[in-house]
C-alpha positions, 0 to 999 in steps of 0.5 A: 197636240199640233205638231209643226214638222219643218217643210210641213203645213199645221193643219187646222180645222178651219179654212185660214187660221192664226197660231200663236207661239212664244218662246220664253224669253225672246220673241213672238212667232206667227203662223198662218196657214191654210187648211186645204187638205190632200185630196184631188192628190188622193183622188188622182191616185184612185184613178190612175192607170196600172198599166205595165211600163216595163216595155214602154219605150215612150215616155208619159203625158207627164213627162211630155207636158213637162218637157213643153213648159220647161222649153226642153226636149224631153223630161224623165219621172224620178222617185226623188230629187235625190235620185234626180240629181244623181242621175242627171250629174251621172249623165253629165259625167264621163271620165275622170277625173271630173269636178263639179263646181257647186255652192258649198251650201247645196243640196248635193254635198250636204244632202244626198249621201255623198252620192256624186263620189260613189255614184259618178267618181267625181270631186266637189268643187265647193265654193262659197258665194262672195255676195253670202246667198247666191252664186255669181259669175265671178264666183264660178270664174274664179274657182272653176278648173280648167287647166289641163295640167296633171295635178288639178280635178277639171271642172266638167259640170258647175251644178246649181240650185235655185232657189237655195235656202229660198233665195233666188238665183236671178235669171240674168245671173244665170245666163252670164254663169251658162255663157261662161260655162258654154265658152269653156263646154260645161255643161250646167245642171240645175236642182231646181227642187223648188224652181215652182217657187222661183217662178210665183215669186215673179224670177221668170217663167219655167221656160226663162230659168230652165233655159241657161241649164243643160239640164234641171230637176224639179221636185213634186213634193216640194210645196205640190204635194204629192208624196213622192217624185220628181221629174228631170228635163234635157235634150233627147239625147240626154234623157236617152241616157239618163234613162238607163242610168235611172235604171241602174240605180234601180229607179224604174217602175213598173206600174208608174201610174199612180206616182205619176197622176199624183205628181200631176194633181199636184202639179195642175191644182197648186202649181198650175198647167202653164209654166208661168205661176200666174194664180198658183197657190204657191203665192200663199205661202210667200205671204205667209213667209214674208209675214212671219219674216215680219213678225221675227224682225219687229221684236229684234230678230234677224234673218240669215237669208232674205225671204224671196219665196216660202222660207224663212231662215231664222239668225238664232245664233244673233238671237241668242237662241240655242238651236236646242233652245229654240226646239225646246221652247216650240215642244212646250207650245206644242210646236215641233222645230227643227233648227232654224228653217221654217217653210211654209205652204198650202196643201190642195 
């Protein structure tokens, strides 16, 4: 039985195969994956270092390799995104009241336990995007705080994520946002969880789109395959403090080694060293989004987002199609849904 894990690959016993799937009464659904399997991420863990950090003042050659595409002083190795944003947005954040200004769709409202409130103390300034996918500096000029009255919660960071949904937040987007931001001393983070994605779809290099940001967290299991880390870039002064505040939250580890080497493989062999995407594997996974997004809207389905990268955001409600329906009728094929997100990508 092949079970398909939204955010997951189906592996296949051959190197590129076709998975049909019907789902009664609606419409076709096609597949296409490649079998690449796990294991330099496997093998990368076998001969990394076990070395005792517990002293180290340093950071990794991770890190630093990191920190040097990214155009950014410095970079700190997280367990999870999660952990990322919340160190970062902690960082930020010094005295109340604070607001961050953020797409009411993002991760850190949605995703992450309501971490910002119990972790930082701070508000959410949710805002819904006027153009339906993506912030605009109108949006954020609009609804950011900066009166000093004594009744409104200042906006003290404007928090963004790109892509969002697989849509991309395009770069001269961002630095008409990081002027405003700059004009008024906000600093702007971005969760740039799959940012590797942004960039094989052609929105700029690693180095372009970290620029207008203060900071950036940038996941390694998001399409890299390693099992667990993520990693977040700043200045120096910045990551000195992020790096007690990852301490608090009880994110150091002793023995990094092995996370890190898996982080790197993945990196390295899917991504590539450089920071600009060219020959990444990623771009498979592109392709195979944008056919998919083919196939759903020739028999008459609609997209709730543009596919620009791996993720494909279905319209089931335009459908017709349940969300119940929809999971029910991928079980009966041996097909295991959840909602109406589909991401695709390549293991290595």
């Amino acid at each position: 039985m092949i079970k398909l894990h939204i955010g997951d690959i189906v592996t296949l016993p051959i190197p590129s195969s076709t998975l049909l799937a019907s789902i009664p009464h609606h419409s076709l659904l096609l597949f296409v994956f490649a079998d690449i399997g796990t294991g330099k991420v496997l093998q990368a863990a076998l001969g990394a270092s076990l070395a005792d950090a517990f002293d180290e003042e340093g950071f990794s050659p991770l890190e630093n390799h990191i920190a040097s595409i990214t155009g950014k002083e410095a970079a700190l190795f997280c367990i999870s995104g999660t952990m990322a944003n919340q160190v970062a947005l902690r960082t930020h954040l010094l005295q109340p009241p604070m607001g961050i200004l953020a797409d009411h769709r993002s991760h850190i409202l949605t995703m992450e336990a309501g971490g910002v409130a119990s972790l930082a103390g701070a508000m959410i300034q949710s805002v819904i995007p006027s153009n339906g996918i993506h912030l605009c500096v109108s949006d954020v000029r609009r609804c950011m705080v900066i009166e000093e009255d004594i009744y409104s919660c200042p906006t003290h960071v404007i928090s963004l994520e790109n892509p969002h949904s697989g849509a991309i937040l395009p770069l001269a987007e961002l630095q008409k946002i990081s002027t405003l931001a700059k004009a008024h001393d906000i600093p702007i983070h971005i969760d740039g969880a799959r940012l590797w994605e942004a960039v094989v779809a052609g929105a700029g290099t690693l180095e372009e789109l970290c620029q207008p940001a203060d900071s950036v967290s940038l996941c390694f299991t998001k399409g890299l395959c390693a099992p667990v880390g993520s990693v977040l870039v700043g200045s120096s002064a910045f990551i000195h403090k992020a790096k007690k505040v990852r301490k608090s939250v009880g994110g150091a580890m002793r023995q990094p080694g092995i996370a890190l080497a898996m982080a790197a493989a993945g990196l390295y062999n899917i991504f590539g060293r450089d920071g600009t995407g060219k020959g990444s594997r990623l771009a498979e996974g592109h392709r195979v989004a944008r056919e998919l997004a083919e196939v759903w809207t020739a028999a008459g389905g609609e997209l709730a987002m543009p596919v620009q990268t791996n993720v494909v955001f279905l319209d089931l409600e335009a459908a017709g199609i349940s969300v119940e329906d929809w999971e029910e009728g991928g079980a009966r094929r041996d097909l295991r849904l959840r909602g109406p997100r589909i991401v695709t990508h390549c293991r290595k």
